[in-house]
C-alpha positions in Angstrom: -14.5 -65.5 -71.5 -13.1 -66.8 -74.8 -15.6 -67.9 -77.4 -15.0 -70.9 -79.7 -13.7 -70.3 -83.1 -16.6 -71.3 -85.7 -14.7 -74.2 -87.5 -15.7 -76.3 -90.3 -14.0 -79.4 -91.4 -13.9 -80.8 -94.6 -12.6 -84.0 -95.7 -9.6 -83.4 -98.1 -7.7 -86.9 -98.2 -5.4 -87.0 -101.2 -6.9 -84.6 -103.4 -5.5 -81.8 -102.4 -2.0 -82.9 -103.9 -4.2 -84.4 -107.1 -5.1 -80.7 -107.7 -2.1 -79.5 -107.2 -0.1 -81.2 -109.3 -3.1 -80.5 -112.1 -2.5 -76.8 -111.8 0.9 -77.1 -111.7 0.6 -79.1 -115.7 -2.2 -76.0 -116.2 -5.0 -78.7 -117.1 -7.4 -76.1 -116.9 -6.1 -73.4 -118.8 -4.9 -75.9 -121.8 -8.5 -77.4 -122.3 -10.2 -74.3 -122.0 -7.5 -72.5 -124.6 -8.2 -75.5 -127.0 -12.3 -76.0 -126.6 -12.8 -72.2 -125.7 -16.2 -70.8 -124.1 -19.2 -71.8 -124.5 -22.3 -69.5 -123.6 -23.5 -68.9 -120.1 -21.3 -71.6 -118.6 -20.4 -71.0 -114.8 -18.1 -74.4 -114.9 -15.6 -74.3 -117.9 -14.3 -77.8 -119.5 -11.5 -77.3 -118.3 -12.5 -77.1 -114.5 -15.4 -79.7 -115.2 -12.3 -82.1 -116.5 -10.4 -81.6 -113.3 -13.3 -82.3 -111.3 -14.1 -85.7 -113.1 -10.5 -86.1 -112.3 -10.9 -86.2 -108.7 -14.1 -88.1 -108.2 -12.3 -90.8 -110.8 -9.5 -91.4 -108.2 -12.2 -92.9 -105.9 -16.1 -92.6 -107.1 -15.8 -94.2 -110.5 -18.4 -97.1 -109.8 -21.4 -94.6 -109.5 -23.7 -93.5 -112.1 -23.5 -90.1 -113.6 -26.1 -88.1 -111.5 -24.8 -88.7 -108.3 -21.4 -86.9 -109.0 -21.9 -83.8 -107.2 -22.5 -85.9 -104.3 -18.9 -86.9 -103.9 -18.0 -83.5 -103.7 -20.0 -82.9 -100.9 -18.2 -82.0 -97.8 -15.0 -81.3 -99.6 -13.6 -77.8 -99.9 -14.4 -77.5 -103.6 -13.6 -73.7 -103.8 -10.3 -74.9 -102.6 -9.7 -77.7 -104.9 -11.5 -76.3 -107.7 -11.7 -72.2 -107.4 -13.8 -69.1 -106.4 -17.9 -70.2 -107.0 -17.4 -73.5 -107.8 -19.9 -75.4 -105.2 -21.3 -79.2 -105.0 -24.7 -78.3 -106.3 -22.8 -77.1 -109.8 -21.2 -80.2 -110.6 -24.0 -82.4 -111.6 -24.8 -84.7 -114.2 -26.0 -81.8 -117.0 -22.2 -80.2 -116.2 -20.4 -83.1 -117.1 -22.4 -84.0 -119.9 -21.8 -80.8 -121.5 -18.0 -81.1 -120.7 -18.2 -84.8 -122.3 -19.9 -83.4 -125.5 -17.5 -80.5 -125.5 -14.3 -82.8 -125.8 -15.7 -85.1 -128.2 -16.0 -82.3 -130.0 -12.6 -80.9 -129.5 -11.2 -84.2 -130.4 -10.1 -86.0 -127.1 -6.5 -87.6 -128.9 -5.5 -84.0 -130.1 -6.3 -82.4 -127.0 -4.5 -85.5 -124.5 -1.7 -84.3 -126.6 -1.8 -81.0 -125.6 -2.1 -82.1 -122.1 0.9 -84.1 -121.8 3.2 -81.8 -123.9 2.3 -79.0 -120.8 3.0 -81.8 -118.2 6.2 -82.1 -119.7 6.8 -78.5 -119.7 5.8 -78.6 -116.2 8.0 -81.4 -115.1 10.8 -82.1 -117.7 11.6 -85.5 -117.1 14.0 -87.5 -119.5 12.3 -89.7 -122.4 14.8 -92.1 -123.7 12.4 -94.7 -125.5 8.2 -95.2 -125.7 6.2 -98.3 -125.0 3.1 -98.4 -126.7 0.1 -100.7 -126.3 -3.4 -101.5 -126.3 -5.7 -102.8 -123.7 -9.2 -103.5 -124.3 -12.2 -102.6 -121.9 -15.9 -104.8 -121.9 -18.9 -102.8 -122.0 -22.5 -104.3 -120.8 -26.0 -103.5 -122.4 -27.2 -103.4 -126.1 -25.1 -101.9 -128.4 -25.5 -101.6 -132.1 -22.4 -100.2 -133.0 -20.6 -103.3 -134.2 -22.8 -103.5 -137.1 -21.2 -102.1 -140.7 -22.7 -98.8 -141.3 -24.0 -98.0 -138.3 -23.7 -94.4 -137.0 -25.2 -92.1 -134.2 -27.7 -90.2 -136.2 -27.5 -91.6 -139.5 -25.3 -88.3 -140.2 -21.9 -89.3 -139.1 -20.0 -92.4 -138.7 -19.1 -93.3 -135.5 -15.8 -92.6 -133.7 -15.1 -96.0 -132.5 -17.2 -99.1 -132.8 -18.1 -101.4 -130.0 -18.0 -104.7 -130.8 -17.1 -108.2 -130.3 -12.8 -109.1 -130.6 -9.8 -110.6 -128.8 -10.5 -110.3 -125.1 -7.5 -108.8 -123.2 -10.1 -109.1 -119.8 -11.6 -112.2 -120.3 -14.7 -111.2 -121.4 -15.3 -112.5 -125.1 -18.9 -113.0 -124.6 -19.1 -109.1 -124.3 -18.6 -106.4 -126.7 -15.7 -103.9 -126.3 -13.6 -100.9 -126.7 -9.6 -101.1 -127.3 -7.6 -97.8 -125.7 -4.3 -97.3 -127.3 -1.2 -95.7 -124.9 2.3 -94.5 -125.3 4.1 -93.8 -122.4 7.5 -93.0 -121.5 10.2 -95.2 -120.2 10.8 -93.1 -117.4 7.5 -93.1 -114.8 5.1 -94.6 -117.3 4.0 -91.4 -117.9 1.5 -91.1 -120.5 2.2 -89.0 -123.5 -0.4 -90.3 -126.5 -3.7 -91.8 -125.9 -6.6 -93.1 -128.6 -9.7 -94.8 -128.9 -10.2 -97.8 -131.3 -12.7 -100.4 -132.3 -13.2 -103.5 -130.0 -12.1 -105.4 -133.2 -9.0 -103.4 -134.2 -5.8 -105.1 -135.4 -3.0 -103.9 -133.5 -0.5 -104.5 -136.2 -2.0 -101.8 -138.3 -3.1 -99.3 -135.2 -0.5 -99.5 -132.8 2.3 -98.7 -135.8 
């Protein structure tokens, strides 16, 4: 009498060619060369980056804590590697791989991940466009205020505050992202924070 096999199915949908093409651009192994180790961790940044980057391409509209639960039912030793379960990707692992880039410097280390991409997949770049887009932001937020900082120690990266709208929502304050992509794709190659008031005559040159 045959017996039947003990399958398990998982739902894999387009995220198996999403981390693919990551490890073929070697996310993981350029953010974890350029923020290095840190003590005890049984995620690195690197692999915590490429995991945010697979629940953003469909999950982004939950809060924080429920991250590991996208990942539930999905092969993440496949996606991800060896060890790496649900119950690991949580809230407290993505904070730390948050902190950890800020740290790092997320402009210098977006350039590092672009120039692999393009050692991975050497397409032609004949011109750049470059641009800025500005994203609202709901809640009380002191930062638009001169002088004001995170701890009193440091001055803050960017400042969220009120300025020219690009989606429609003056009565809120804001965050401006700066991009330059190539001609060919679109393909991002240099991206920056700036202040929801920034001019982009002086930021953009």
């Amino acid at each position: 009498m045959e017996t039947t096999p003990n399958l398990q199915v998982y739902d894999l949908g387009h995220l198996g060619l999403v981390a693919s093409i990551l490890d073929q651009i070697g996310l993981v192994q350029t953010v974890d060369r350029f923020v290095g180790p840190r003590p005890g961790e049984k995620v690195s940044t690197g692999m915590a980056l490429k995991a945010a980057i697979l629940n953003a391409l469909g999950f982004v509209t939950s809060p924080l804590y429920l991250f590991g639960h996208f990942f539930q039912g999905k092969p993440t030793e496949l996606l991800l590697g060896p060890g790496i379960t649900p119950e690991l990707l949580n809230d407290d692992c993505m904070g730390r791989m948050l902190d950890s880039l800020y740290a790092a410097g997320v402009t210098e280390l977006f350039v590092e991940v672009a120039k692999s991409a393009r050692r991975a997949f050497p397409f032609p770049v004949r011109a750049l466009h470059v641009d800025s887009t500005s994203f609202h932001v709901h809640g009380v937020y002191r930062s638009g205020e001169e002088g004001q900082t995170d701890t009193g120690d440091e001055p803050l990266v960017i400042r969220l505050t009120h300025g020219y709208s690009r989606d429609h929502r003056p009565d809120l304050k804001q965050w401006v992202m700066n991009l330059i992509c190539a001609d060919t794709g679109g393909i991002p190659l240099l991206f920056a924070p700036g202040d929801g008031n920034q001019s982009d005559q002086e930021a953009l040159v």
